[in-house]
PDB file of the backbone (N, CA, C, O) and the ligand in Angstrom, with CONECT records:
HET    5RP  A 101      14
ATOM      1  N   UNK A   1     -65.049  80.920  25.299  1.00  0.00           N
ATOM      2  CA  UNK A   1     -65.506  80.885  26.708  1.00  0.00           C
ATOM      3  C   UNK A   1     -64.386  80.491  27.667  1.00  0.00           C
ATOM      4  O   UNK A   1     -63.283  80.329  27.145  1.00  0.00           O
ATOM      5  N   UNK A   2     -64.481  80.322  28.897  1.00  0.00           N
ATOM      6  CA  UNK A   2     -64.075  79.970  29.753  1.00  0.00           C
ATOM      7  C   UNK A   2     -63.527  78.643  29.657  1.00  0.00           C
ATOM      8  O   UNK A   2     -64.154  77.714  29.147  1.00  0.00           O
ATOM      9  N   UNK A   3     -62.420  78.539  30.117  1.00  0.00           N
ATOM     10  CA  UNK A   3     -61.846  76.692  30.732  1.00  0.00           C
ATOM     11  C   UNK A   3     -62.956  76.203  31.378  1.00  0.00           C
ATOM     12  O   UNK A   3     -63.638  77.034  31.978  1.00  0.00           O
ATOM     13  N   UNK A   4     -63.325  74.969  31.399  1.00  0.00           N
ATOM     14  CA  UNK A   4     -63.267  74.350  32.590  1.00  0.00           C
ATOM     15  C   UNK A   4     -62.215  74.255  33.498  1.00  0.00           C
ATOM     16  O   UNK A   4     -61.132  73.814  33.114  1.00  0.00           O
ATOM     17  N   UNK A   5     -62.426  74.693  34.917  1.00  0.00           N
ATOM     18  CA  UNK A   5     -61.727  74.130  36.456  1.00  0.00           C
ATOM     19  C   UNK A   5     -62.246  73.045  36.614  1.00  0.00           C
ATOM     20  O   UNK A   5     -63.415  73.028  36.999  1.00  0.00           O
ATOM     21  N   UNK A   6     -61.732  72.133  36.434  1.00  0.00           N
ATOM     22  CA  UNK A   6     -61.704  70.855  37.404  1.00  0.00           C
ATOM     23  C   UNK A   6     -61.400  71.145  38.616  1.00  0.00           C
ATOM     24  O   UNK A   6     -62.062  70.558  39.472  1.00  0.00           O
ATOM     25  N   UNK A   7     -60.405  72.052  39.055  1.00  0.00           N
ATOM     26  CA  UNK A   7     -60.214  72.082  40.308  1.00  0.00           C
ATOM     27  C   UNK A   7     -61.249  72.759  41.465  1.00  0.00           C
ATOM     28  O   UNK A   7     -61.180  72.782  42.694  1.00  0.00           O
ATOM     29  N   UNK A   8     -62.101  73.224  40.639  1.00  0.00           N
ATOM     30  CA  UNK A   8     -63.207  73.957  41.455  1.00  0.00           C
ATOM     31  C   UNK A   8     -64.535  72.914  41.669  1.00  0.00           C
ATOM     32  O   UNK A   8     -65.587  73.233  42.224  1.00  0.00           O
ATOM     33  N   UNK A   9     -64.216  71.593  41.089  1.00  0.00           N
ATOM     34  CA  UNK A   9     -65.164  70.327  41.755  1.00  0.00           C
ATOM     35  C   UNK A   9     -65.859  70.039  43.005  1.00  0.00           C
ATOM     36  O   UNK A   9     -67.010  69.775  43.353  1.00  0.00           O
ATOM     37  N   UNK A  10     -64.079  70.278  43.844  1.00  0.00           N
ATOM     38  CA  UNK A  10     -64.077  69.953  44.806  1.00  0.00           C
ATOM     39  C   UNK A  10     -65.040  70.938  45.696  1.00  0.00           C
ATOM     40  O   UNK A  10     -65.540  70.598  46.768  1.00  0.00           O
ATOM     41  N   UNK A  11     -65.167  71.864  45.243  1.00  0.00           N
ATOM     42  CA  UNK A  11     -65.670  73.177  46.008  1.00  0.00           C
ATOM     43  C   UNK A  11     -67.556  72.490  45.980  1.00  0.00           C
ATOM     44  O   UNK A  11     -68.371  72.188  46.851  1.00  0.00           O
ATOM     45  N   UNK A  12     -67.544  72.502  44.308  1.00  0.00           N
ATOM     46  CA  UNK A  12     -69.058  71.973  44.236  1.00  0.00           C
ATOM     47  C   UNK A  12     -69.840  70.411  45.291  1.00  0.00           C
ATOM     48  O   UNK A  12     -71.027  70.168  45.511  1.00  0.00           O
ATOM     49  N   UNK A  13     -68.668  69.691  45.696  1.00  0.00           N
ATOM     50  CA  UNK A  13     -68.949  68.443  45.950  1.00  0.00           C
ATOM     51  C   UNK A  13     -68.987  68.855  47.491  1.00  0.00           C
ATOM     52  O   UNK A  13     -70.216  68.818  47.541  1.00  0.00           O
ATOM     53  N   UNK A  14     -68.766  69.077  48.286  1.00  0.00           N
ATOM     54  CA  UNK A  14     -68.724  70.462  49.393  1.00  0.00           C
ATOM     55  C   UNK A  14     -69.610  70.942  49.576  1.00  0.00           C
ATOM     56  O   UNK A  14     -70.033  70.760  50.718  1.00  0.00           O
ATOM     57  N   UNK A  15     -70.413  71.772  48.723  1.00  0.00           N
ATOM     58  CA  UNK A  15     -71.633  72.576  48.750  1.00  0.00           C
ATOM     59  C   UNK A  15     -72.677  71.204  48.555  1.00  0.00           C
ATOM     60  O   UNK A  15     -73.677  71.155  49.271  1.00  0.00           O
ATOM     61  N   UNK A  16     -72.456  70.291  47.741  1.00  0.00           N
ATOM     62  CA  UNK A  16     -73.489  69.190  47.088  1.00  0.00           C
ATOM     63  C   UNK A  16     -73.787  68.415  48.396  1.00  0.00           C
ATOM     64  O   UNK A  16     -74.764  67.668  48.349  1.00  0.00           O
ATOM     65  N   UNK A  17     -72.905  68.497  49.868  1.00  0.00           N
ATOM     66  CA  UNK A  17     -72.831  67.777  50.491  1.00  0.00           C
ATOM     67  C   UNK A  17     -73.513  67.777  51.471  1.00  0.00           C
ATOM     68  O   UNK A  17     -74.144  66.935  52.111  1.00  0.00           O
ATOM     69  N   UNK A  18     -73.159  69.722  51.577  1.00  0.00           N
ATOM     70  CA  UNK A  18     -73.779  70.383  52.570  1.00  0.00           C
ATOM     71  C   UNK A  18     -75.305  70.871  52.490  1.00  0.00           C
ATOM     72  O   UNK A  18     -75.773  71.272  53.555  1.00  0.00           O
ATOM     73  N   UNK A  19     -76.037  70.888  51.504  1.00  0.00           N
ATOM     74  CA  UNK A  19     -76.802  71.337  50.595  1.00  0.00           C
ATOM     75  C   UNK A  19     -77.907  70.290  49.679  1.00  0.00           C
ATOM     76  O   UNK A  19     -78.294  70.528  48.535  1.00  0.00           O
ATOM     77  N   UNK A  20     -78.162  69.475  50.246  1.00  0.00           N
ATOM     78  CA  UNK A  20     -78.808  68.406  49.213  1.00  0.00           C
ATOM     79  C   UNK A  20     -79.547  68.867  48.241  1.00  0.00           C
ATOM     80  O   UNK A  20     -79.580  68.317  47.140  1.00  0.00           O
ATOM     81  N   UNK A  21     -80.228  69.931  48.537  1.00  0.00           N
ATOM     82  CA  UNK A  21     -81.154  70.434  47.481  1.00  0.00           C
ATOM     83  C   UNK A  21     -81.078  71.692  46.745  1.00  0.00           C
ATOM     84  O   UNK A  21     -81.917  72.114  45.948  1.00  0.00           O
ATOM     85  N   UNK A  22     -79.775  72.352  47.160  1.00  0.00           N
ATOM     86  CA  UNK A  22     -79.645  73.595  46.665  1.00  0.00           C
ATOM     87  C   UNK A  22     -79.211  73.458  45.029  1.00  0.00           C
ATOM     88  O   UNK A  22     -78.798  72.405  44.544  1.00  0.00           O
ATOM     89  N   UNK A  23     -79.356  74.514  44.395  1.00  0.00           N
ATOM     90  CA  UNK A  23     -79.140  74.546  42.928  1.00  0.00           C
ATOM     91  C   UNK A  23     -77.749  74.754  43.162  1.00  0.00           C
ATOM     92  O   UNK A  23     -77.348  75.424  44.114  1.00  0.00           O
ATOM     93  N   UNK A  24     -76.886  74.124  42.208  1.00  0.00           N
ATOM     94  CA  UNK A  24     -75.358  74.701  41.912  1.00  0.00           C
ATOM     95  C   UNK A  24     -75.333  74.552  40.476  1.00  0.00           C
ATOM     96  O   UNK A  24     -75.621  73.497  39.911  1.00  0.00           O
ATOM     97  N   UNK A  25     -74.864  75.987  39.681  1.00  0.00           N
ATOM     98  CA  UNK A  25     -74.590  76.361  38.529  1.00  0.00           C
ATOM     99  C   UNK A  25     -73.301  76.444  38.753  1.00  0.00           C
ATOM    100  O   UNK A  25     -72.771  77.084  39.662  1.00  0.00           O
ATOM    101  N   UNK A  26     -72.433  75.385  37.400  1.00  0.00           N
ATOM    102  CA  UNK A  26     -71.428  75.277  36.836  1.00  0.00           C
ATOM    103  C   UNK A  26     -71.206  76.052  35.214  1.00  0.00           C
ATOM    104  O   UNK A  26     -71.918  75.462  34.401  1.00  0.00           O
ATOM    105  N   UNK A  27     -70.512  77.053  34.650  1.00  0.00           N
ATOM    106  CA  UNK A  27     -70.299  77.770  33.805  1.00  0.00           C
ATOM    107  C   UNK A  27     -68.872  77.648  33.543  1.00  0.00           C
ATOM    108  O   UNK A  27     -68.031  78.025  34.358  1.00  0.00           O
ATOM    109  N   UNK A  28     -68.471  76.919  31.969  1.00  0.00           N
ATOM    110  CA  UNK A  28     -67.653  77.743  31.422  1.00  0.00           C
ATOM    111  C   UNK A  28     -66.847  76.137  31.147  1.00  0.00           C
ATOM    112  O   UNK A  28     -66.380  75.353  31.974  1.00  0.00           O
ATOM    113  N   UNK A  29     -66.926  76.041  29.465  1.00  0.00           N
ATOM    114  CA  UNK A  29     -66.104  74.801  29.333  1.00  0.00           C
ATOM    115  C   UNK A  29     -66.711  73.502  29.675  1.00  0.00           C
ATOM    116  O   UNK A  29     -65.990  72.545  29.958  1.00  0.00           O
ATOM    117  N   UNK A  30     -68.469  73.384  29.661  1.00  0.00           N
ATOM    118  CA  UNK A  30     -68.748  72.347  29.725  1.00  0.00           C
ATOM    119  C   UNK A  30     -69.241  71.834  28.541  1.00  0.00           C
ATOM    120  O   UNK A  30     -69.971  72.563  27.869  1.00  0.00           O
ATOM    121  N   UNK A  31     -69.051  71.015  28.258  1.00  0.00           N
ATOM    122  CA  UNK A  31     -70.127  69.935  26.685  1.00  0.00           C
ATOM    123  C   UNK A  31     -69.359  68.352  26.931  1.00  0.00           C
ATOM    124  O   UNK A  31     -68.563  67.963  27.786  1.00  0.00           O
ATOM    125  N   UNK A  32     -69.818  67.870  26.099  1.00  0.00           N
ATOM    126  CA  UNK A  32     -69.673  66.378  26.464  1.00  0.00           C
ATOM    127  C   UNK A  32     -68.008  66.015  27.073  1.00  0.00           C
ATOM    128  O   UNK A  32     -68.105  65.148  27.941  1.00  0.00           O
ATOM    129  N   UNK A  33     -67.200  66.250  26.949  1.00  0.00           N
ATOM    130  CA  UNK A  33     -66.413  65.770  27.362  1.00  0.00           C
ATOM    131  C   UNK A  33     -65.929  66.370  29.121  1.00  0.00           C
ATOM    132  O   UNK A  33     -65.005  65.934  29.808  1.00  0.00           O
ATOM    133  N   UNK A  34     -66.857  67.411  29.449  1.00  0.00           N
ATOM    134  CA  UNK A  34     -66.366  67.924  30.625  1.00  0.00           C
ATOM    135  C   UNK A  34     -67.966  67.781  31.724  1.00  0.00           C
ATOM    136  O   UNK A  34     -67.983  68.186  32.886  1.00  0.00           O
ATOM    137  N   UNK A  35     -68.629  67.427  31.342  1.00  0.00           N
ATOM    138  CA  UNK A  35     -70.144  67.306  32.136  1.00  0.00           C
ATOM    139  C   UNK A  35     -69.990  66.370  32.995  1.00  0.00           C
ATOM    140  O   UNK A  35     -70.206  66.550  34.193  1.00  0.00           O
ATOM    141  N   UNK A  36     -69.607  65.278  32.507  1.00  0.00           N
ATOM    142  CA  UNK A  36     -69.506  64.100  34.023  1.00  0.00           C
ATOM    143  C   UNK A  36     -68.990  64.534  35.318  1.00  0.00           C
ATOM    144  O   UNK A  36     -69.381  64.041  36.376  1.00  0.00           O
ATOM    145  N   UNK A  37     -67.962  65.613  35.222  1.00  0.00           N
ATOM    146  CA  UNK A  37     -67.031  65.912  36.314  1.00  0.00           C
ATOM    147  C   UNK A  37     -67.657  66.606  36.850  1.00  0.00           C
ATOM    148  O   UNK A  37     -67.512  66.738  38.065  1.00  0.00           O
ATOM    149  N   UNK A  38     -68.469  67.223  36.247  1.00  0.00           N
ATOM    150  CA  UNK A  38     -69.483  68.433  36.833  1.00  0.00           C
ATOM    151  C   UNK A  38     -70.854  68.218  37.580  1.00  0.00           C
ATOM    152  O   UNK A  38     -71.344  68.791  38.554  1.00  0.00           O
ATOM    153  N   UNK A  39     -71.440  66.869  36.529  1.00  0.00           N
ATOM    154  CA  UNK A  39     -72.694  66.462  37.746  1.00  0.00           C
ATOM    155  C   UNK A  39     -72.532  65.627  38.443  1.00  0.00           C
ATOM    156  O   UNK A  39     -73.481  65.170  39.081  1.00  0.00           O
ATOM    157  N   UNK A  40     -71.219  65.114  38.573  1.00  0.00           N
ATOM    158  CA  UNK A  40     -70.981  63.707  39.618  1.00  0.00           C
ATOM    159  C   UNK A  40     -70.467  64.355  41.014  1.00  0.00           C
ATOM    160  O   UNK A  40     -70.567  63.751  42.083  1.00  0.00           O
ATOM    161  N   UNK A  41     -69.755  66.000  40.852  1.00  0.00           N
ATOM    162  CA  UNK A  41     -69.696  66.727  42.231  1.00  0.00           C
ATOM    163  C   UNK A  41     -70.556  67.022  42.432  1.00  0.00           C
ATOM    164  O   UNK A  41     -70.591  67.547  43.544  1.00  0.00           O
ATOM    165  N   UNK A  42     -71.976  66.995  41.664  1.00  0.00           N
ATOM    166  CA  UNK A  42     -72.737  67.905  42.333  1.00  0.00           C
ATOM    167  C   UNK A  42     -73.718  68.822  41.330  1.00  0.00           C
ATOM    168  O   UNK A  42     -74.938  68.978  41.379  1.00  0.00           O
ATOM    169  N   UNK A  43     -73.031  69.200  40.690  1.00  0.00           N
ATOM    170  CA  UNK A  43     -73.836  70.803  39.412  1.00  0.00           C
ATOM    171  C   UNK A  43     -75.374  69.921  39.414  1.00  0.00           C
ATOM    172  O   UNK A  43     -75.606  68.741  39.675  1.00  0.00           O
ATOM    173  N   UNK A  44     -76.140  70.876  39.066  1.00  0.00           N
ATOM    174  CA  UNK A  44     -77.599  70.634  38.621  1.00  0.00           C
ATOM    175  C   UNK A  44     -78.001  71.764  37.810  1.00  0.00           C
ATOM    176  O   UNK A  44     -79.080  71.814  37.220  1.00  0.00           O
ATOM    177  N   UNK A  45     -77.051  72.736  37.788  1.00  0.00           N
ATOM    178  CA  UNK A  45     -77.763  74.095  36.133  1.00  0.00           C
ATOM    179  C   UNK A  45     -76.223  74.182  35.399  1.00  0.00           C
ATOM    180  O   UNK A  45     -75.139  74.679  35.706  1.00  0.00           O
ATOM    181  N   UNK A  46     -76.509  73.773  34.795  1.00  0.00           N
ATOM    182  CA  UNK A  46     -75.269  73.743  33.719  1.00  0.00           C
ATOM    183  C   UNK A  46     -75.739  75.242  32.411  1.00  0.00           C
ATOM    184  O   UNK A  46     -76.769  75.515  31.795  1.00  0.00           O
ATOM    185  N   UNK A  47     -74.461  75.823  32.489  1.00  0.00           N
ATOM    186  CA  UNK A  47     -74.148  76.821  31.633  1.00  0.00           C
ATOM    187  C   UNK A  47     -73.298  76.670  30.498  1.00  0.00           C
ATOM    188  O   UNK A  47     -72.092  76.911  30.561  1.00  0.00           O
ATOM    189  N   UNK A  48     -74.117  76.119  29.023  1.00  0.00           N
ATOM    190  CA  UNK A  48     -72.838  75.925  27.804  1.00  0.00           C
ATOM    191  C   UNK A  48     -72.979  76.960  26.904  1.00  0.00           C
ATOM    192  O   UNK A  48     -74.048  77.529  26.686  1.00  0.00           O
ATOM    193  N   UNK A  49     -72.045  77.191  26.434  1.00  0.00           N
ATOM    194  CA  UNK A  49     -71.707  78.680  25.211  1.00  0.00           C
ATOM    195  C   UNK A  49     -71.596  77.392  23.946  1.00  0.00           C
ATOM    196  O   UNK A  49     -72.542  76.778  23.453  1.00  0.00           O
ATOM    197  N   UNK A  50     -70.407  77.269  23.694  1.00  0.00           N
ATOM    198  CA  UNK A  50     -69.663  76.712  22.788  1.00  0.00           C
ATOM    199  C   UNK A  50     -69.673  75.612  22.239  1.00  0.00           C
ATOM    200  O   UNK A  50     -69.445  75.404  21.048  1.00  0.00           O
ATOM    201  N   UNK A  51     -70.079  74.403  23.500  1.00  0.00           N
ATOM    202  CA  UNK A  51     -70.471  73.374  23.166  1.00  0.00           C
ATOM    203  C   UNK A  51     -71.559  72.677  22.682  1.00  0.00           C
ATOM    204  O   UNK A  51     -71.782  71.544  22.255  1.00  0.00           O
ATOM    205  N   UNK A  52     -72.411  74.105  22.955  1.00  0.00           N
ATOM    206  CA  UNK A  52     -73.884  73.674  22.294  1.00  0.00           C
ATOM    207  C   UNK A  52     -74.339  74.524  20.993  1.00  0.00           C
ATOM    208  O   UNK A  52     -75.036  73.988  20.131  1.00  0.00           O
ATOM    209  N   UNK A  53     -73.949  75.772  20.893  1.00  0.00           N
ATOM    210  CA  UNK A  53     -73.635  76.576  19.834  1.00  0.00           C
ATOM    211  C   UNK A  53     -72.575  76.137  18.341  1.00  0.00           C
ATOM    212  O   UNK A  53     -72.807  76.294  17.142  1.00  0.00           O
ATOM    213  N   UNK A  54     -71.655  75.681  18.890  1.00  0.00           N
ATOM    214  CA  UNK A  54     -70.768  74.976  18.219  1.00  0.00           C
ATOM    215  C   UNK A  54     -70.776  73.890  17.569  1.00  0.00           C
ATOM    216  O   UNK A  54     -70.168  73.538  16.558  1.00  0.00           O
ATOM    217  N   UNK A  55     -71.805  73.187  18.487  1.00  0.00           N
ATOM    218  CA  UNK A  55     -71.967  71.784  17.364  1.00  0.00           C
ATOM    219  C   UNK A  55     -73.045  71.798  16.202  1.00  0.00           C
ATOM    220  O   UNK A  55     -73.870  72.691  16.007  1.00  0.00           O
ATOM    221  N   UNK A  56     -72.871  70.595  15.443  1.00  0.00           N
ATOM    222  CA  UNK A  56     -73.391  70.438  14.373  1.00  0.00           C
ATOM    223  C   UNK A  56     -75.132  69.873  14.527  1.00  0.00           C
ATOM    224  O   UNK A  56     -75.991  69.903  13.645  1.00  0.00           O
ATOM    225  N   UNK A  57     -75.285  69.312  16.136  1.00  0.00           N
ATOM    226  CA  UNK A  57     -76.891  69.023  16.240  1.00  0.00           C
ATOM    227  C   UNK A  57     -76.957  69.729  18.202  1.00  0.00           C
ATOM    228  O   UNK A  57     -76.902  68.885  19.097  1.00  0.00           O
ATOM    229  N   UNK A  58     -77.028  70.691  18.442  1.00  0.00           N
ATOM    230  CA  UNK A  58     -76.920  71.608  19.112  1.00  0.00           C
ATOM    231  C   UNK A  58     -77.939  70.565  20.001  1.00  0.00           C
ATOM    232  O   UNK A  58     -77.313  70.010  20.905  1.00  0.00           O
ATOM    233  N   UNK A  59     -79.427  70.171  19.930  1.00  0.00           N
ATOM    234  CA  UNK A  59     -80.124  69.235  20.316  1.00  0.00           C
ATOM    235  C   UNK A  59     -79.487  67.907  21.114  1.00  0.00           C
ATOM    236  O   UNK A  59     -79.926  67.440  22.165  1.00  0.00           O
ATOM    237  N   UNK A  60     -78.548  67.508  20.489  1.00  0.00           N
ATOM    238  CA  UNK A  60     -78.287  66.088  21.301  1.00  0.00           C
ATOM    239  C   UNK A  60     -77.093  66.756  22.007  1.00  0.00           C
ATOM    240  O   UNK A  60     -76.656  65.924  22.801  1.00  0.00           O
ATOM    241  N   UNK A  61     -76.568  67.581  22.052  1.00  0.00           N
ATOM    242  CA  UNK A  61     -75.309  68.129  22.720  1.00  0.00           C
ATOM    243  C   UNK A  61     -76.563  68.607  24.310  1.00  0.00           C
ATOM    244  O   UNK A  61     -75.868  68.474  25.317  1.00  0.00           O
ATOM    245  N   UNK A  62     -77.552  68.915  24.590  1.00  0.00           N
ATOM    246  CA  UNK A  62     -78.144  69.292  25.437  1.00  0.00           C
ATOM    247  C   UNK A  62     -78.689  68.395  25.933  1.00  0.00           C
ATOM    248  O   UNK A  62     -78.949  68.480  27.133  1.00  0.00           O
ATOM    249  N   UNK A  63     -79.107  67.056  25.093  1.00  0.00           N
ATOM    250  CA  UNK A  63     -79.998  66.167  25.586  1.00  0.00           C
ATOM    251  C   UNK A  63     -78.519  65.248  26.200  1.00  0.00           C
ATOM    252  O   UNK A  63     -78.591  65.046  27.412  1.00  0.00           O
ATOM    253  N   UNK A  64     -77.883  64.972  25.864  1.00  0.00           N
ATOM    254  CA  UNK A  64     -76.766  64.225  26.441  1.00  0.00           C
ATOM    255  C   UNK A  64     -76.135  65.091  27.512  1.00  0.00           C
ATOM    256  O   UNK A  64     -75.266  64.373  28.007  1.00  0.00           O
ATOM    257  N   UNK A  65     -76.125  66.382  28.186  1.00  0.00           N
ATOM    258  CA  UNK A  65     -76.038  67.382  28.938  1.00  0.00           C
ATOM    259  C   UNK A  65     -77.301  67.129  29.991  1.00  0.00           C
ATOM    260  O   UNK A  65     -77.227  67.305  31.207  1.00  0.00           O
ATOM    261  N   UNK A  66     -78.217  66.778  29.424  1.00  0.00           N
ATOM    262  CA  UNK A  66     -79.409  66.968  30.933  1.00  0.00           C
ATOM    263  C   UNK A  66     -79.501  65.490  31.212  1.00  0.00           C
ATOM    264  O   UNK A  66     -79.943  65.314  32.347  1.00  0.00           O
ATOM    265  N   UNK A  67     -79.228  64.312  30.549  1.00  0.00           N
ATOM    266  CA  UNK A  67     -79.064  63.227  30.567  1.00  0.00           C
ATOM    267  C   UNK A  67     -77.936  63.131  32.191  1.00  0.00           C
ATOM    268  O   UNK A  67     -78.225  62.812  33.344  1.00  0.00           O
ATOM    269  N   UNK A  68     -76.817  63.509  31.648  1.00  0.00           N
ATOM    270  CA  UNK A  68     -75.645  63.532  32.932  1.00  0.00           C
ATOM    271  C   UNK A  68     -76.015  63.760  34.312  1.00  0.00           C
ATOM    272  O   UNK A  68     -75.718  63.151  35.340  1.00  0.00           O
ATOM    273  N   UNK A  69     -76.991  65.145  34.020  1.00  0.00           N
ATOM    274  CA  UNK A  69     -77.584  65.680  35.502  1.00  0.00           C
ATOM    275  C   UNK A  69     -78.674  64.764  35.693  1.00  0.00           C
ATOM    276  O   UNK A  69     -79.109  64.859  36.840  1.00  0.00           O
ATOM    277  N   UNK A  70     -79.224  63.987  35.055  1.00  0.00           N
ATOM    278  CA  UNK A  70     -80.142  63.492  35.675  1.00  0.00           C
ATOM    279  C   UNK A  70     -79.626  61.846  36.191  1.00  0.00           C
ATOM    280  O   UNK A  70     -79.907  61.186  37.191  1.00  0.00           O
ATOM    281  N   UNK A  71     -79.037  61.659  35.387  1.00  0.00           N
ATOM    282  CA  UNK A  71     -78.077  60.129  36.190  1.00  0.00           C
ATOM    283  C   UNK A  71     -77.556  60.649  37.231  1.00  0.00           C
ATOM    284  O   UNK A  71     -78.235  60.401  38.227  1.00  0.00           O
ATOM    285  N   UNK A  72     -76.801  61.160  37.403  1.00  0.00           N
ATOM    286  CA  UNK A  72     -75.791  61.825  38.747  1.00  0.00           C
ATOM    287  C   UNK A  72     -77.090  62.265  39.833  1.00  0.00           C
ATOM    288  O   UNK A  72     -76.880  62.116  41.036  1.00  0.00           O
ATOM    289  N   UNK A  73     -78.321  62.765  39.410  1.00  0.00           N
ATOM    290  CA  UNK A  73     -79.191  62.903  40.508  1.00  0.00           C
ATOM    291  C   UNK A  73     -79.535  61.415  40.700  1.00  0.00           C
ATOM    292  O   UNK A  73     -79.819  61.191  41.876  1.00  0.00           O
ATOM    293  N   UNK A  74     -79.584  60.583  40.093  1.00  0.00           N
ATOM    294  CA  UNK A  74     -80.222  59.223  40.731  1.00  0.00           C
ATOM    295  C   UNK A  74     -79.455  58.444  41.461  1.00  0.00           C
ATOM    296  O   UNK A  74     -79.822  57.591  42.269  1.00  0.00           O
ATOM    297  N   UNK A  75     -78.282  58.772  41.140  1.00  0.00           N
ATOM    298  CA  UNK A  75     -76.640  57.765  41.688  1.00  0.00           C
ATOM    299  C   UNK A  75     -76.945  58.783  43.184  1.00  0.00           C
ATOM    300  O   UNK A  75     -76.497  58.087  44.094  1.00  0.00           O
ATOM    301  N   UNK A  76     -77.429  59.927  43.722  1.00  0.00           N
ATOM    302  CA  UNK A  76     -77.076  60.541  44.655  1.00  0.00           C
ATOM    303  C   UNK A  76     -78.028  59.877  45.613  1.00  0.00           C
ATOM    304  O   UNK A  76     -78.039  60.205  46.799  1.00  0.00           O
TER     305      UNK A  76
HETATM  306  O1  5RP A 101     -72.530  83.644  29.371  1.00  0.00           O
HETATM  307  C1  5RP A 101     -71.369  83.428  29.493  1.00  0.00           C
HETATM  308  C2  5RP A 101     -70.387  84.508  29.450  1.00  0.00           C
HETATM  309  O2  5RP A 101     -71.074  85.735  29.309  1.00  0.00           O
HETATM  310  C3  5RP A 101     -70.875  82.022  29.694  1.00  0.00           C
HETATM  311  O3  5RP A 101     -69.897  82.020  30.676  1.00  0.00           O
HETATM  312  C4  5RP A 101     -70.351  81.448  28.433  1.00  0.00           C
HETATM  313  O4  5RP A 101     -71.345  81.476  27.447  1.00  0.00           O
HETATM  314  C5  5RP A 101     -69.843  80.043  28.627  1.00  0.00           C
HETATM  315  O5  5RP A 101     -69.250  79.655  27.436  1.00  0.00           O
HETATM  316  P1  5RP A 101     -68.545  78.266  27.179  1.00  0.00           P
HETATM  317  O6  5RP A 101     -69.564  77.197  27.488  1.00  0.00           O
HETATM  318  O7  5RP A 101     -68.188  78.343  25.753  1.00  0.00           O
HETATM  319  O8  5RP A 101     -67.368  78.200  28.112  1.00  0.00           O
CONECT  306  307
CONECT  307  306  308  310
CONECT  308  307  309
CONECT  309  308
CONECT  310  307  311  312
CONECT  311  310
CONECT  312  310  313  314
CONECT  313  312
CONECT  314  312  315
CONECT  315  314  316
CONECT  316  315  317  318  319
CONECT  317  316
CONECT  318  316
CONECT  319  316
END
């Protein structure tokens, strides 16, 4: 799949700002080690290939994935 951009955060945190309630889908290079960056700008539909396919309990790789978006919605 895809890298993660970090550098395209900034774009999401922007829209997150302007937008309180709009959906923003982030794709490409997210699973646990890249999700924080993603729902703390902002994301609320997260798109994983690899990181959830790839692992060995595909289940907690998602539940620790909707976990992120849902802290980052309460911190907002
Ligand atoms: O549907 C896709 C491409 O057609 C996604 O972009 C892809 O599955 C994302 O993969 P990854 O999480 O491994 O970067």
């Amino acid at each position: 799949g895809q890298k993660f951009m970090p550098e395209m955060m900034d774009k999401v945190r922007t829209l997150r700002k302007k937008y309180p309630s709009l959906d923003i889908e982030v794709d490409g290079g997210l699973g646990p080690s890249t999700i924080d960056a993603a729902t703390s700008a902002g994301a609320n539909c997260i798109v994983a290939g690899s990181s959830v396919f790839g692992a060995p309990d595909p289940a907690q790789v998602i539940t620790l994935m909707r976990g992120s978006v849902e802290e980052a919605q309460k911190r907002s």
